[in-house]
C-alpha positions as CSV (number, residue, x, y, z in Angstrom):
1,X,-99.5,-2.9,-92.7
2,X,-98.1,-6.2,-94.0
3,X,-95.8,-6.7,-90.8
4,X,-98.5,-6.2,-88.8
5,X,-100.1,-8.5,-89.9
6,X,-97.5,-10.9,-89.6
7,X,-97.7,-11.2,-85.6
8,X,-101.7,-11.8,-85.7
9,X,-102.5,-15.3,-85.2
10,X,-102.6,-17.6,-88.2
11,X,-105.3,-19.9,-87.1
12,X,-107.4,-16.6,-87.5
13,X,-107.4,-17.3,-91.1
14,X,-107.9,-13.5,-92.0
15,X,-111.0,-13.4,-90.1
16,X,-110.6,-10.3,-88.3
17,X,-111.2,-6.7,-88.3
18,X,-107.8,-5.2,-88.8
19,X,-108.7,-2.1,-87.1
20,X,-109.7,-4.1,-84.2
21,X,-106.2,-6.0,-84.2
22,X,-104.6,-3.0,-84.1
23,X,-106.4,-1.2,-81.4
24,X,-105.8,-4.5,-79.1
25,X,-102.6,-4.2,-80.1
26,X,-101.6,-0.7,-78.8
27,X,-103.9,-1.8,-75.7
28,X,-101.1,-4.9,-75.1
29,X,-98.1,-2.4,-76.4
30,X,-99.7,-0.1,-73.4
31,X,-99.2,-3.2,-70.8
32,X,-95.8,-3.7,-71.7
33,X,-94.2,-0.2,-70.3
34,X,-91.1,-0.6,-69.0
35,X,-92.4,1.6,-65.6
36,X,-95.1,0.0,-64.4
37,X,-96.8,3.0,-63.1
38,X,-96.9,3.5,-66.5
39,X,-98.9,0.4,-67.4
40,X,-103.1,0.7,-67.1
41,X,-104.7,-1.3,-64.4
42,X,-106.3,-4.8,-65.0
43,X,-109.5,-2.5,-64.9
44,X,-108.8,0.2,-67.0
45,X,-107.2,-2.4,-69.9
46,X,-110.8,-4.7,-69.4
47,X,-112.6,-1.1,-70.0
48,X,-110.6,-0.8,-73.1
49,X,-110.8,-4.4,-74.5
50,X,-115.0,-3.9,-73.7
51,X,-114.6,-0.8,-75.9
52,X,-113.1,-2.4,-78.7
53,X,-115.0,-5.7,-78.5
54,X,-118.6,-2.9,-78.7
55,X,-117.3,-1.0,-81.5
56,X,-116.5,-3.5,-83.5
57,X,-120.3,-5.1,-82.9
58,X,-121.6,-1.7,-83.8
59,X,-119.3,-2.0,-87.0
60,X,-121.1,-5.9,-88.0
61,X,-123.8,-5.7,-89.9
62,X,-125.4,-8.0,-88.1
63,X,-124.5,-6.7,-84.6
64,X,-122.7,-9.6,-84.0
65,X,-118.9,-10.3,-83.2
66,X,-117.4,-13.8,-84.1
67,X,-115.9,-15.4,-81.8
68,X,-114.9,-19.5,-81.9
69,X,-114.3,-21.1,-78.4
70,X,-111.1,-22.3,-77.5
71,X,-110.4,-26.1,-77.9
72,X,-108.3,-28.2,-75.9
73,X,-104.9,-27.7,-78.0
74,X,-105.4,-23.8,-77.8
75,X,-105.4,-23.7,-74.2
76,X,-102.4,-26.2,-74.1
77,X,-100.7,-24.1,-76.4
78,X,-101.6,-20.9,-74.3
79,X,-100.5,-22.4,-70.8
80,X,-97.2,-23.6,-72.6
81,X,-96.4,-20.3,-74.0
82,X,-97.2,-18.7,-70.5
83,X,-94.9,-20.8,-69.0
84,X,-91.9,-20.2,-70.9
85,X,-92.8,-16.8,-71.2
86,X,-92.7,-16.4,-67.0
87,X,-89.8,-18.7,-66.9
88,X,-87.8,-16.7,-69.7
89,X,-88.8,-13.4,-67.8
90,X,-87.2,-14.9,-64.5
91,X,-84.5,-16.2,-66.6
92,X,-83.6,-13.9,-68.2
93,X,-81.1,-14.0,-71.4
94,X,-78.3,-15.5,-69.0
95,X,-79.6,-18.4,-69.1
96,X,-79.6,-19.0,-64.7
97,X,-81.8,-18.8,-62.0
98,X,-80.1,-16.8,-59.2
């Protein structure tokens, strides 16, 4: 479990439900099939993110997830590694457009 763990985000500070994590994790391993016919629908992975995000209210004693909004450097942060993400995709490990 300790690599796992590794790839969750840091600023979480180990405030998470690890059986959460790893359920959105195998919904994001899902969307990254090499066929996409393969891959869910924007629909189907927002109906499994919704399940996740319930169950783990049920879970809360409380009945209450926490969640922090995102501040101005975490969207930054978020564009940024979109955009290299999309530009290493069309890139590709040559290193050219074209």
């Amino acid at each position: 479990m300790k690599k796992f763990e590794q790839i969750l985000d840091p600023r979480l500070n180990g405030k998470y439900d690890l059986k959460s994590a790893q359920k959105l994790a195998a919904i994001a391993n899902r969307c990254l099939l090499r066929q996409p016919k393969n891959r869910p629908r924007m629909s189907q992975v927002l109906e499994m993110v919704n399940h996740v995000i319930e169950a783990a209210s049920v879970e809360s004693p409380d009945g209450t997830v926490e969640c922090s909004p995102l501040t101005d450097d975490d969207e930054k942060y978020a564009e940024e590694s979109l955009k290299r993400r999309f530009l290493h995709h069309l890139i590709g490990d040559n290193k050219c457009l074209g």
